[in-house]
N, C-alpha and C positions, 0 to 999 in steps of 0.2 A: 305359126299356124293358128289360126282361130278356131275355136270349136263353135260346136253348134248349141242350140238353146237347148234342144233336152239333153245332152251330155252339160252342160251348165247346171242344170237344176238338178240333176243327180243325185249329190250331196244333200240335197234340200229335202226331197221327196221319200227317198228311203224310211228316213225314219219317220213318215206317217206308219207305215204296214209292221213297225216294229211296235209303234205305241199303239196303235187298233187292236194289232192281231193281240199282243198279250194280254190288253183290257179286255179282251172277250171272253181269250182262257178264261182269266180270273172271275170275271163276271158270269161266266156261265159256269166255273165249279160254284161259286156262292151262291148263282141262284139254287143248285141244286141241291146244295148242301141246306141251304136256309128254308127251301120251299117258300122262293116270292116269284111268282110269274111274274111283277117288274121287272126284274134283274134278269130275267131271263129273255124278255123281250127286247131290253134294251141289250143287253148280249149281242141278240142275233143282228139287231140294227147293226151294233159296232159292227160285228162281222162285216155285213156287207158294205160299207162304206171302207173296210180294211182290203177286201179281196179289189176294188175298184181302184185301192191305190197302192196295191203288189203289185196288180197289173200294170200301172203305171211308174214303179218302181222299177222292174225286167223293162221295159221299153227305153227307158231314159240310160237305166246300166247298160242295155247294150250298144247304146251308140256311146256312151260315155267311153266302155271300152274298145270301138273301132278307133277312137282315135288317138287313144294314148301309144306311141311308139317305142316303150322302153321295155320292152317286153323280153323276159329270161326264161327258161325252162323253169325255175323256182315259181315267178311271177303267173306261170300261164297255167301253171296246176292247180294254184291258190285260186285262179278266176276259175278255171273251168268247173272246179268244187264248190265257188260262190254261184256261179251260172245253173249249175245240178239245183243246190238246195235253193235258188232262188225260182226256178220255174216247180220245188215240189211244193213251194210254197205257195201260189199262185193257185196249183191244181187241186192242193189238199186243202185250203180256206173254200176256194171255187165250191169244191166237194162238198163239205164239211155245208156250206153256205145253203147248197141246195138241198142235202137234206135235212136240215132243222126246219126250212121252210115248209117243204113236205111233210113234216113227222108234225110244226105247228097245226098247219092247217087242215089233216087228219084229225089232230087233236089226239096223239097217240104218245106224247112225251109222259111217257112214265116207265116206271118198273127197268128193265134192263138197258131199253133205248136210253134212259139218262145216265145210266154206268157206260155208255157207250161213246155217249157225249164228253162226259169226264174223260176220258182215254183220249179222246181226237183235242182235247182239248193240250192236254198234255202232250202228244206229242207234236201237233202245231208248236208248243213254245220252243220243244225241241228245235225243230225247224228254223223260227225264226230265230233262235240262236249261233245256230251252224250258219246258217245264210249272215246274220250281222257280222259273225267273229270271223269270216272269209273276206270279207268286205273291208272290218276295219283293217285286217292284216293286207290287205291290197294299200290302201293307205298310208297306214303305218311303215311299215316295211319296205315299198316299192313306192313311196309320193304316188300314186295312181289317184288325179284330181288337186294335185294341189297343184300352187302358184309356184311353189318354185318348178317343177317339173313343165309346166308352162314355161316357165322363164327360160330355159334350156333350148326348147321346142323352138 
């Protein structure tokens, strides 16, 4: 069976929204911690070029996973938990994305809204760690994308 091109690229794309989104964390506790509106602007950049490629990330996993056939009750809990934290990830950067740009362009980033940012930032890495470690362990565990599991197919 052949797969399709974004279940192909799957592999590839993921870990863009895993290296954006936690440069961002980091980037936006440092700007805040340091008080450099650089860091802080280039912050919100990474953000949204990261939420454009979560989104792209859930689009390409879910065809990736229509077409693997080896699917166990173990296997399908593992996804459905990677499927969960991979669409919070999506809506909580989304989130996250739209209001820095509001609170920028108000010009109201300070005093608690940046203890606020701090938290969203934090738990975004949460996030994209539960969504990577569900992901590897589809992999690891269950070949979900690799050649040999093709080879079988």
């Amino acid at each position: 069976m052949e797969t399709s091109f974004l279940a192909e690229i799957h592999p590839k794309v993921v870990h863009f929204p895993i290296a954006l989104l936690t440069t961002y964390a980091l980037l936006e506790i440092a700007g805040i911690i340091l008080k450099k509106e650089f860091i802080s602007k280039s912050a919100l950049l990474i953000l949204c070029i990261g939420v454009i490629t979560a989104f792209f990330a859930v689009l390409t996993g879910n065809q990736a996973s229509s077409e693997f056939n080896f699917w166990n009750d173990e296997s399908k809990a593992i996804l459905e938990q990677h499927q969960t934290f991979a669409t919070y990830l999506v809506w909580f950067s989304a989130l996250i994305s739209v209001l820095r740009i509001v609170v920028m362009l108000k010009k109201k980033f300070g005093g608690f809204i940046k203890y606020l940012f701090i938290l969203f930032a934090l738990v975004l890495i949460y996030i994209v760690y539960e969504t990577g470690t569900h992901g590897g362990t589809l992999v690891k565990k269950f070949g979900v994308g690799t050649e040999v599991i093709k080879s079988i197919e």
